[in-house]
Backbone bond lengths (Angstrom), bond angles and torsions (degrees), N, CA, C in turn:
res aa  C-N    CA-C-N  psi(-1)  N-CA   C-N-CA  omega(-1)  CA-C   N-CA-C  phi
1 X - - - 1.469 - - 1.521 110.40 -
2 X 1.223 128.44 136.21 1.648 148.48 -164.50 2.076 69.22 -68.01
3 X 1.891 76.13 154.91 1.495 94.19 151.64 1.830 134.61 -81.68
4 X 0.961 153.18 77.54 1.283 139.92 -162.01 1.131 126.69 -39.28
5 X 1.650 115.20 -172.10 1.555 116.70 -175.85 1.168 109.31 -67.85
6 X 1.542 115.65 -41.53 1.647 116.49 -163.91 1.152 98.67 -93.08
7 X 1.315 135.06 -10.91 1.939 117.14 -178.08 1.754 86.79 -94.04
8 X 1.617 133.02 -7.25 1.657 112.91 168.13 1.120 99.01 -58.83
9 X 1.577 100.93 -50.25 1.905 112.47 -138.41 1.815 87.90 -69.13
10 X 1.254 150.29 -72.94 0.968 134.37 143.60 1.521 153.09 41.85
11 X 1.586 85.63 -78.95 1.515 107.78 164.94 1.660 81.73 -83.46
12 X 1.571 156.10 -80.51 1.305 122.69 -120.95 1.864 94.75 -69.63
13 X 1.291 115.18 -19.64 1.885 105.08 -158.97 1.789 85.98 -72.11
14 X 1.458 109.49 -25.58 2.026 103.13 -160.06 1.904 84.29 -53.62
15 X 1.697 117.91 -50.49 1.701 128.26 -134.30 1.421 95.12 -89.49
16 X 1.289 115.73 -19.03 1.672 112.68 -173.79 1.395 112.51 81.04
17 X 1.749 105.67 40.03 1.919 109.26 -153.42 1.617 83.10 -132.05
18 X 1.412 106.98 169.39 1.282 138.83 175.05 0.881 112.96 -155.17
19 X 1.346 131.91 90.73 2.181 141.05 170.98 1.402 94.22 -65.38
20 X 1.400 112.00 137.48 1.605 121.86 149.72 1.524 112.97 -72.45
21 X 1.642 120.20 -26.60 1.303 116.53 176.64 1.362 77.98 -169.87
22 X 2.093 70.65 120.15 1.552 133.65 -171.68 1.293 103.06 -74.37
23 X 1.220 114.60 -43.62 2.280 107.01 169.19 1.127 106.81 -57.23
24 X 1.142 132.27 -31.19 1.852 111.62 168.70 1.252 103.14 -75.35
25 X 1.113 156.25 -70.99 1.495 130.67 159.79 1.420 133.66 15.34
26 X 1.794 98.60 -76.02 1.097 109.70 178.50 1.468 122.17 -69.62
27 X 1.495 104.85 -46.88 1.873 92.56 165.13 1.020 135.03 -61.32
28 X 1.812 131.28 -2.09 1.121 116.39 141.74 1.394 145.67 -61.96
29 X 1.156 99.37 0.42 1.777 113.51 169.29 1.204 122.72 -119.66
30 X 0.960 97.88 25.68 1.499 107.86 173.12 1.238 135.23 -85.04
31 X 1.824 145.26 56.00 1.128 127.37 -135.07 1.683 107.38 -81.83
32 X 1.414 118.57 164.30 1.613 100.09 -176.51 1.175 113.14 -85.51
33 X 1.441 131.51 13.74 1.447 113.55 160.73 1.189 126.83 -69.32
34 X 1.189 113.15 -3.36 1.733 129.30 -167.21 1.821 91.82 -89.63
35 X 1.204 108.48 -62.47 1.394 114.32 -177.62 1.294 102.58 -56.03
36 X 1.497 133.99 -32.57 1.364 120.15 -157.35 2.051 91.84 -90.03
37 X 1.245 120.93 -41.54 1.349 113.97 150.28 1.602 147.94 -36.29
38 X 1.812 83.62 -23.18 1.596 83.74 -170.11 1.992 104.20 -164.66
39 X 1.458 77.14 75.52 1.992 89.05 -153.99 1.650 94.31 -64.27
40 X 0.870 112.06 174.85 1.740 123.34 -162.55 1.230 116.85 49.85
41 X 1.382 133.83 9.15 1.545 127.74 -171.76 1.005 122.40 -71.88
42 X 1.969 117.35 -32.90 1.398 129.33 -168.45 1.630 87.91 -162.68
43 X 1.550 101.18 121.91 1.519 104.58 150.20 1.704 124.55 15.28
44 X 1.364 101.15 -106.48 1.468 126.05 168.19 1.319 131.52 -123.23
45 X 1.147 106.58 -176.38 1.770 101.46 173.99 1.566 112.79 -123.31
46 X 0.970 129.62 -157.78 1.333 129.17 174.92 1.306 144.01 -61.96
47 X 1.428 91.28 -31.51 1.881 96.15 178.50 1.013 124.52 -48.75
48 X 1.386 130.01 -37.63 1.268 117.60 165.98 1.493 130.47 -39.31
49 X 1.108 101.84 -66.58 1.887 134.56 -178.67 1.556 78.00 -47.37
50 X 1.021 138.53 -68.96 1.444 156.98 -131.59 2.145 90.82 -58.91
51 X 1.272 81.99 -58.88 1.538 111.47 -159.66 1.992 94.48 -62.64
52 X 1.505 121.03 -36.95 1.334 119.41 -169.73 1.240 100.22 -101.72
53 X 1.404 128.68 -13.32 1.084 126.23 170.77 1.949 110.19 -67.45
54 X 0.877 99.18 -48.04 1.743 120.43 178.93 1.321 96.76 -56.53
55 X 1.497 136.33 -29.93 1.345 124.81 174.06 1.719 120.02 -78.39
56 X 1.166 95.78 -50.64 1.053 116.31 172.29 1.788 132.16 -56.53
57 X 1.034 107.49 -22.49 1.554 138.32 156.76 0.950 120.40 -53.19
58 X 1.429 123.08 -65.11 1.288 143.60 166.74 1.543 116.53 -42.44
59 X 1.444 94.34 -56.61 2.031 102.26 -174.00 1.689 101.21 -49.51
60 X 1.418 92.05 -71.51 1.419 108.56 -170.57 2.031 121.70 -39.30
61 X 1.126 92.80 -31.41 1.106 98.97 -178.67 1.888 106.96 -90.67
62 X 0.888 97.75 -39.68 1.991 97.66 -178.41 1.249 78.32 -65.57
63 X 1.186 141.30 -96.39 1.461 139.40 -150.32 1.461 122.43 -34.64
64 X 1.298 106.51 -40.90 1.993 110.05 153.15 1.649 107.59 -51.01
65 X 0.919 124.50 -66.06 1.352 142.59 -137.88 1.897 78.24 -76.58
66 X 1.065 129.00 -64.05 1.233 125.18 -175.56 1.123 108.75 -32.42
67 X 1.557 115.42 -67.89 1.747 113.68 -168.61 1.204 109.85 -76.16
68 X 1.037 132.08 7.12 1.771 136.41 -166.46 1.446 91.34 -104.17
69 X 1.891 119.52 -33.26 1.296 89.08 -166.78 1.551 120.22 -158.59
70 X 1.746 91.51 71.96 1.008 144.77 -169.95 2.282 105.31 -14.13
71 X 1.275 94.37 -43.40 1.219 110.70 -142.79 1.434 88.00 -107.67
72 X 1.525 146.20 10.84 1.297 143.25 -162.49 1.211 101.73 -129.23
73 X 1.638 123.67 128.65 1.542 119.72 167.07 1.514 116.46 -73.95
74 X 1.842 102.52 -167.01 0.990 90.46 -161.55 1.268 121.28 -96.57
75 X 1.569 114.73 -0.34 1.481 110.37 166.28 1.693 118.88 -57.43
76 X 1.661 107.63 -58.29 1.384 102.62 -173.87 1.707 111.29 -57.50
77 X 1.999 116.79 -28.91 1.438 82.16 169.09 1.313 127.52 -88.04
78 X 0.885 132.63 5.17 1.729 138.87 159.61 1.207 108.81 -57.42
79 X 1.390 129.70 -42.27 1.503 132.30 157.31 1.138 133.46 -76.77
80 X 1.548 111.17 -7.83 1.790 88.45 152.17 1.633 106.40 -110.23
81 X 1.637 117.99 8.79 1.343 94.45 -178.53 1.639 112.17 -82.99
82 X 1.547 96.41 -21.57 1.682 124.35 172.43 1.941 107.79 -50.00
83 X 1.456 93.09 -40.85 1.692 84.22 177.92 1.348 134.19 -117.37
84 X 2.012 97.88 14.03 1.366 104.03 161.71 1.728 110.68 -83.36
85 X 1.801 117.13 -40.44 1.281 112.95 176.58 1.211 114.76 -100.71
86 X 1.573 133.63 63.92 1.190 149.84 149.37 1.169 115.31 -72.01
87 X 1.473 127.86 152.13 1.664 128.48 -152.91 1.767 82.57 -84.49
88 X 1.371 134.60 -40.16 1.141 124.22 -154.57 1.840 98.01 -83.89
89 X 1.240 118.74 -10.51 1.449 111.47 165.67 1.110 113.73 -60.79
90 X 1.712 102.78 -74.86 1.127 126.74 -171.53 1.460 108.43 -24.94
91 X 1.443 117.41 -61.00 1.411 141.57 -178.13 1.699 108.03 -37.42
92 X 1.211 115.93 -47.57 1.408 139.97 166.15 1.232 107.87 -28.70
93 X 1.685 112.77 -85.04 1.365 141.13 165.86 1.322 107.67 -20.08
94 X 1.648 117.44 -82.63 1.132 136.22 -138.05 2.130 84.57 -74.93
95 X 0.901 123.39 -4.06 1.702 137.98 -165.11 1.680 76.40 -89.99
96 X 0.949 104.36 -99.44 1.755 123.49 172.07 1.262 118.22 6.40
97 X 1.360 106.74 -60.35 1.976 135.10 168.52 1.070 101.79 -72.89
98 X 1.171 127.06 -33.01 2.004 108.50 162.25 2.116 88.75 91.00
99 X 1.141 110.54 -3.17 1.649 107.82 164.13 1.037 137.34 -16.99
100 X 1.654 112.90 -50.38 1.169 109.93 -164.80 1.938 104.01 -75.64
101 X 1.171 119.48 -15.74 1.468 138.77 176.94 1.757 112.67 -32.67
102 X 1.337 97.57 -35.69 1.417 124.92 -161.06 1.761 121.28 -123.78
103 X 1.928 86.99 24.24 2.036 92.28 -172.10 1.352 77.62 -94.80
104 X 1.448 104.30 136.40 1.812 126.60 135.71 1.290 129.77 -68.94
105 X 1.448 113.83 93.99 1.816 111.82 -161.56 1.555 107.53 -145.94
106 X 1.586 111.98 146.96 1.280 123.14 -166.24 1.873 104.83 -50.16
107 X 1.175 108.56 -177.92 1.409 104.87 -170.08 1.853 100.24 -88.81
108 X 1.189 105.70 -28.60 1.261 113.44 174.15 1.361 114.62 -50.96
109 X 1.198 134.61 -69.91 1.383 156.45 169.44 1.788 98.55 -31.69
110 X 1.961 105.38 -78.07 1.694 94.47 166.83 1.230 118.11 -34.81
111 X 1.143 128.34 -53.42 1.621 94.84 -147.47 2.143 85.88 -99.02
112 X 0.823 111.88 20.99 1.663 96.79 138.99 1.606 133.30 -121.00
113 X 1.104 92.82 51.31 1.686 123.38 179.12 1.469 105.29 43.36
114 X 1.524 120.50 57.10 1.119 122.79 173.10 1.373 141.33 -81.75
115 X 1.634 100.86 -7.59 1.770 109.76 156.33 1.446 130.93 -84.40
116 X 1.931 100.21 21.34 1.326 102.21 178.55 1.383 102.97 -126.36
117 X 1.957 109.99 -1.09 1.336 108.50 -164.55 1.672 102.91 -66.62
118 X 1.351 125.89 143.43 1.481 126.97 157.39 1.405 124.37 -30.38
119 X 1.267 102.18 -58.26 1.858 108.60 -179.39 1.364 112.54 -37.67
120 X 2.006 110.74 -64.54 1.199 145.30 -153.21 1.875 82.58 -68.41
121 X 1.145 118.67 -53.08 1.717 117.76 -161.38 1.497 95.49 -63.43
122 X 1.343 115.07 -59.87 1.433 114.62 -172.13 1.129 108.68 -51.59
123 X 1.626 138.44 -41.76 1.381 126.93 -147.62 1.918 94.98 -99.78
124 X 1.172 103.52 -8.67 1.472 104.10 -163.42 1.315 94.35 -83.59
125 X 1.627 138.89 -40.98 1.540 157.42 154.42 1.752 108.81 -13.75
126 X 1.986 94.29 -68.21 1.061 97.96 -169.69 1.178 121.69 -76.75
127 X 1.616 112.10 -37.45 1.822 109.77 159.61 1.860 110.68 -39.60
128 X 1.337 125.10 -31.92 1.330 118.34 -147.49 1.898 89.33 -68.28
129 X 1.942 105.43 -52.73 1.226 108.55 -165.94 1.533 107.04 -76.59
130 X 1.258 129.41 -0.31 1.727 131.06 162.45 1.315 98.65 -48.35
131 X 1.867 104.21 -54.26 1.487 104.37 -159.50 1.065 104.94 -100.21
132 X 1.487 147.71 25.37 1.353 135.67 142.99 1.701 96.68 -72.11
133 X 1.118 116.67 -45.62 1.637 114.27 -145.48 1.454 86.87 -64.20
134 X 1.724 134.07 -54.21 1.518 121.15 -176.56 1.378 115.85 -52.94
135 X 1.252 118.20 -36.96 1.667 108.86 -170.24 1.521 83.30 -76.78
136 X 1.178 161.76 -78.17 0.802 140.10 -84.50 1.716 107.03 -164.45
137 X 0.936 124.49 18.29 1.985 137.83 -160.42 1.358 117.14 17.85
138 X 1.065 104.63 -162.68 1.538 112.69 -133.71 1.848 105.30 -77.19
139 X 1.547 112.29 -43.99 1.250 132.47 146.72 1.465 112.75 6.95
140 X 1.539 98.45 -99.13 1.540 114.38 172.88 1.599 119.56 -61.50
141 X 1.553 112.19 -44.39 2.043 88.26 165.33 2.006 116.37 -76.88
142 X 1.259 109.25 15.14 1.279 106.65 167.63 1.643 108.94 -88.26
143 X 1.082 99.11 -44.69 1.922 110.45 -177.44 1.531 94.72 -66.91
144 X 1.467 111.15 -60.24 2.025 86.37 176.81 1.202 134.11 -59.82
145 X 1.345 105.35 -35.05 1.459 97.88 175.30 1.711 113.27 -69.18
146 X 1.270 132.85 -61.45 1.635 136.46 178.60 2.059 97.18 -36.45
147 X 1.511 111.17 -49.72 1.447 116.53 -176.58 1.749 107.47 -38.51
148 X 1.619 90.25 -63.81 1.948 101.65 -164.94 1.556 100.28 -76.11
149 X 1.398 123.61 -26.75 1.493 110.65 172.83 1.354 123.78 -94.94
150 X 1.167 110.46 29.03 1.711 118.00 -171.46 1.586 107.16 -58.62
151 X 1.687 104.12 -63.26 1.227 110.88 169.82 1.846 120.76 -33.70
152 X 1.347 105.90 -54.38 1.417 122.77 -165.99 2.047 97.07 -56.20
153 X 1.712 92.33 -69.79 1.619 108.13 176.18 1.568 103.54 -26.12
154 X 1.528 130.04 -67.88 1.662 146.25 -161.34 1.335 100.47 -31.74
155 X 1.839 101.40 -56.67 1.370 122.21 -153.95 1.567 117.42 -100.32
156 X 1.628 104.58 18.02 1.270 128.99 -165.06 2.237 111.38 -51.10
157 X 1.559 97.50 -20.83 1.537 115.15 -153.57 1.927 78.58 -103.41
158 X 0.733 140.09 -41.72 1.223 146.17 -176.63 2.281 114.21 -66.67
159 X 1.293 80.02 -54.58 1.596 94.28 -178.94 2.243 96.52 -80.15
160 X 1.066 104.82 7.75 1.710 82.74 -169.75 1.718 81.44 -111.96
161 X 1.277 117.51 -18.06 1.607 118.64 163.45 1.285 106.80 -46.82
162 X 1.491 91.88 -78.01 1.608 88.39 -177.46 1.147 142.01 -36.75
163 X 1.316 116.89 -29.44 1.489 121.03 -173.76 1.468 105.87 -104.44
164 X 1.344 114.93 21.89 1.519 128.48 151.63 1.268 102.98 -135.01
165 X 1.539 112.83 40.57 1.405 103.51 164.42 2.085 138.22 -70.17
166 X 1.673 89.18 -6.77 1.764 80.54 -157.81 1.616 85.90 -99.99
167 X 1.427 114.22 5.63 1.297 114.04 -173.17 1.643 94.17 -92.39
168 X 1.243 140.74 -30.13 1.745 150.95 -115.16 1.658 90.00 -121.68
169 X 2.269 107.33 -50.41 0.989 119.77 -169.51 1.901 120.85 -84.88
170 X 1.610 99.09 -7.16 1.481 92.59 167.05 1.273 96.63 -111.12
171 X 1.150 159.93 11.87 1.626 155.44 146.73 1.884 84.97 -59.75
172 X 1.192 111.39 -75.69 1.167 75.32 -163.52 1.616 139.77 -100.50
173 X 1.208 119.64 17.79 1.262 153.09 115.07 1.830 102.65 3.21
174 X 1.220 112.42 -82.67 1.304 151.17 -170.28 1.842 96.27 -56.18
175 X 0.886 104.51 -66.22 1.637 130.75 -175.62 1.587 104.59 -45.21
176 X 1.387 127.86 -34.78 1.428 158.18 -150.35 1.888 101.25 -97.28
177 X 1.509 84.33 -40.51 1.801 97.80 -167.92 1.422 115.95 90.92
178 X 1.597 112.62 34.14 1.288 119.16 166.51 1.403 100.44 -101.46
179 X 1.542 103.07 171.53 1.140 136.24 141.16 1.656 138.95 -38.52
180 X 1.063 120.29 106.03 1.745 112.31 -170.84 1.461 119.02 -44.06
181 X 1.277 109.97 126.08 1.544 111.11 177.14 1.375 131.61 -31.20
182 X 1.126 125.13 163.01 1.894 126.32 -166.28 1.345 97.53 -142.38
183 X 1.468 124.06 136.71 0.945 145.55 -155.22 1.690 116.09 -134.07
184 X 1.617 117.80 107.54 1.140 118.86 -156.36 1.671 112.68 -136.60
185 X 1.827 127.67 94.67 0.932 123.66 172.62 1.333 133.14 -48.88
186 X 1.229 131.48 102.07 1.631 123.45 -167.34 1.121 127.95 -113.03
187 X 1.374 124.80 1.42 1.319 133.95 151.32 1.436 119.04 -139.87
188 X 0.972 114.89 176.39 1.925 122.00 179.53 1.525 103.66 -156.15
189 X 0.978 113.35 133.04 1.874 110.22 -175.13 2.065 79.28 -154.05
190 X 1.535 53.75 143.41 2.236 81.33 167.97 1.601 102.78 110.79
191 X 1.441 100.27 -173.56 1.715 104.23 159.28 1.047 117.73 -113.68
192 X 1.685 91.48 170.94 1.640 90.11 -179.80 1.536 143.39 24.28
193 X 1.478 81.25 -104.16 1.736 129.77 -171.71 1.727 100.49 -67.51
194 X 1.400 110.06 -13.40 2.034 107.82 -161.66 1.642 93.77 -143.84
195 X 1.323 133.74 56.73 1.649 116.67 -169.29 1.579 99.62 -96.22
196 X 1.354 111.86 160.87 1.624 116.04 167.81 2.062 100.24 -115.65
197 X 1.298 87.24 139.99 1.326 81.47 -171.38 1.934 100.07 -114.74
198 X 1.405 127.38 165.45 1.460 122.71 172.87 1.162 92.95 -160.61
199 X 1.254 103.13 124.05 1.412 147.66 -170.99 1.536 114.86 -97.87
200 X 1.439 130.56 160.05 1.645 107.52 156.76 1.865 82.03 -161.25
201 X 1.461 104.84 161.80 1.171 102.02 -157.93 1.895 92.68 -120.99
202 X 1.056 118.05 165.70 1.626 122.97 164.88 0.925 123.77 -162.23
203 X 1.796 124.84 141.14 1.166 163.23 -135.46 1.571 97.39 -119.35
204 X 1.337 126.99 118.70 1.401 108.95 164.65 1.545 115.94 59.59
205 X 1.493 116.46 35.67 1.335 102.04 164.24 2.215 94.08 80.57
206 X 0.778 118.06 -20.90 1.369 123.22 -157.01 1.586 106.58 -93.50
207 X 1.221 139.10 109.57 1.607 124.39 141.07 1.310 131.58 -16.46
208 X 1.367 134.78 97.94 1.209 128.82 177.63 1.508 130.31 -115.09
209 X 1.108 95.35 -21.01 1.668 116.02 166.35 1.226 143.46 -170.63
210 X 1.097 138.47 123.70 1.829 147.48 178.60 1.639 105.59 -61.69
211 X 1.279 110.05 148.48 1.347 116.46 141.67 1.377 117.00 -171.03
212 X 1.268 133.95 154.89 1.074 140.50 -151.21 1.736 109.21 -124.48
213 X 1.402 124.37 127.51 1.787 117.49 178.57 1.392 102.65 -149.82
214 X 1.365 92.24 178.97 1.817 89.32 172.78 1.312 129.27 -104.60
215 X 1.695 100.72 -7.38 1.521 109.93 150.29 1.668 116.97 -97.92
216 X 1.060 119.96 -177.44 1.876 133.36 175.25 1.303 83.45 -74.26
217 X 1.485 139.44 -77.62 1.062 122.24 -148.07 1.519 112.11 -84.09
218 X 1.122 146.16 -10.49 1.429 134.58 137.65 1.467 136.45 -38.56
219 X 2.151 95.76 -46.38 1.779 79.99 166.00 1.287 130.00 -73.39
220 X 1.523 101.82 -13.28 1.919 104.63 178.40 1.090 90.80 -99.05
221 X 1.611 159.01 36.35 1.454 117.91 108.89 1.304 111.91 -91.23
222 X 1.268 140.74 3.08 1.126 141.30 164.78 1.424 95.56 -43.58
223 X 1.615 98.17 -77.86 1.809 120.32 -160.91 1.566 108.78 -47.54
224 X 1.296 115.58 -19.95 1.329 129.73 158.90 1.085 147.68 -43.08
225 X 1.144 94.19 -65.75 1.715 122.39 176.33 1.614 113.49 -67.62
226 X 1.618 107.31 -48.02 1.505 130.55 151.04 1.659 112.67 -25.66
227 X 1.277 107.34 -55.31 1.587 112.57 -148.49 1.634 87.68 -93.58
228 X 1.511 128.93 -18.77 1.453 128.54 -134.54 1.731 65.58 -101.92
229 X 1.641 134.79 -62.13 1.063 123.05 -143.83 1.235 105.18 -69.20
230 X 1.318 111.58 -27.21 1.687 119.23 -163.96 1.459 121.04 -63.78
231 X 1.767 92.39 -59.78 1.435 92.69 156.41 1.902 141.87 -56.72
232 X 1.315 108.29 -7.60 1.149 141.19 -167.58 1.914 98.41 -97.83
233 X 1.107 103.88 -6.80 1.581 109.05 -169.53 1.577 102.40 57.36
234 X 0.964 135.00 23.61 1.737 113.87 -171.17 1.796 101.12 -97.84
């Protein structure tokens, strides 16, 4: 089912947004299983938006990160701009925004809880700021995006850990006089083409941490980062 007038108007009071044209709006939530269910229903679906949104992500955020940090080359900022717009951030965020509330998706997709899948959250995010930037240029989806990732941006030195976590967590693993970490996929949910995977990693025979991604190697740095803080007391 299309989104309506009042679930736009809605979603723009939730985002702090105002579209001049509300079909870019709406085709950002559009996932294509809906279309592939119900071809001619709507134009398109998201991938597009999806795809300029993903560019646009990127700018906005190096270009913060530049003036924020004056004194840092350019490897380390490539690494935290790498792990502020990561699909499993993004995914975070777009959780945060309550997004997935408002995906248009085949029935197939619903009923395998696909407005909570990671992929679907992340890509639904970046379609959102595709389609701010057309209604409205680059300006204003720069201010939303830096706005909703402020939190993420702060903690930018924290999240670029993480995503060198299995490297962080057998240094110090190792350091302890253990054994190098073990790495164990334990579930898979979704299809194919869209799976969530959860991982958990162990030390000594031992459980030490979960994490959940939409690749293998995302949920084990998830399970990583998890196990790295824990043991870390943080």
């Amino acid at each position: 089912m299309n989104l309506g007038m009042q679930d736009l108007d809605a979603l723009e009071n939730e985002l702090g947004l105002s579209f001049s044209d509300q079909s870019l709006l709406e085709q950002a939530f559009v996932h294509s299983s809906y279309l592939n269910e119900n071809p001619g229903a709507l134009p398109e679906c998201n991938e597009r938006l999806e795809y300029l949104g993903d560019a646009l992500l990127g700018l906005a955020v190096a270009e913060d990160l530049y003036q924020r940090y004056a004194d840092r080359q350019e490897g380390e900022l490539t690494m935290l701009r790498s792990a502020i717009v990561r699909g499993d951030t993004l995914a975070r965020v777009a959780q945060r925004l309550d997004l997935g509330r408002y995906l248009v998706m085949g029935i197939g997709e619903q009923n395998s809880a696909g407005s909570q899948r990671p992929t679907n959250l992340a890509a639904v995010f970046e379609a959102l700021v595709g389609a701010l930037f057309l209604d409205q240029g680059y300006g204003v989806s720069r201010d939303f995006s830096l706005r909703v990732l402020k939190q993420e941006i702060s903690n930018a030195d924290n999240l670029a850990v993480s995503e060198n976590a299995k490297s962080a967590l057998q240094e110090f693993a190792q350091g302890q006089g253990n054994p190098p970490p073990t790495y164990n996929i334990i579930r898979v949910e979704g299809q194919d083409h869209d799976r969530t995977f959860t991982a958990e990693v162990m030390i000594s025979n031992k459980v030490v941490g979960q994490g959940v991604g939409s690749r293998k190697a995302s949920a084990e740095q998830a399970a990583a980062s998890q196990a790295f803080q824990k043991l870390q007391g943080k």
